[in-house]
N, C-alpha and C positions, 0 to 999 in steps of 0.2 A: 909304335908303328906309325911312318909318315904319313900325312892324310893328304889329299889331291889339294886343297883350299889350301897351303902355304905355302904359294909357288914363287910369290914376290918377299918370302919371308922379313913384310913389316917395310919395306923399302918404300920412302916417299918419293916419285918422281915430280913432280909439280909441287909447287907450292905457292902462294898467293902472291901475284903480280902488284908491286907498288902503285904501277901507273893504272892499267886498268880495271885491278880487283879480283879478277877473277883468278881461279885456281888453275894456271895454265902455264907458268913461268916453272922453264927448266931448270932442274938446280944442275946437271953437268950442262946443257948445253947452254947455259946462263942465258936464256931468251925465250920472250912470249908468244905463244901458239896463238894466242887471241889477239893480242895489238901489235906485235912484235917486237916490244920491246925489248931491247940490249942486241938485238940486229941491227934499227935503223932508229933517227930520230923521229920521221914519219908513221903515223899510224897505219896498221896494217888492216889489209884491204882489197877485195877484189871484184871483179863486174859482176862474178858468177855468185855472189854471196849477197847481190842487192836485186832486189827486186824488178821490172822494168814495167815502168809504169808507162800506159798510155801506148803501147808497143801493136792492141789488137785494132785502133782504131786505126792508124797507119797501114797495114796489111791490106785494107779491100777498101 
């Protein structure tokens, strides 16, 4: 009887990124979720993912 918990039967999507370590690097779509590597040569990055510092003193 098939149980509900072997829905990915053992399949590794990710596997560990050369450039930055972490378990994020797509094995089909050959590129990193977290630096983006095997997309671009720049590291991956965005404004909404950094914090903004010094942003409440500015407002009033």
């Amino acid at each position: 009887m098939p149980t509900k918990k072997a829905l990915h039967h053992g399949k590794r999507v990710h596997i560990k990124c050369r450039r930055c370590g972490r378990r994020a690097y797509h094995i089909r779509q050959k590129a990193c979720s977290a630096c983006g590597y095997g997309e671009s040569s720049r590291l991956r990055g965005y404004s909404w993912g950094r914090k903004n510092l010094g942003r409440s003193r500015r407002l009033h």
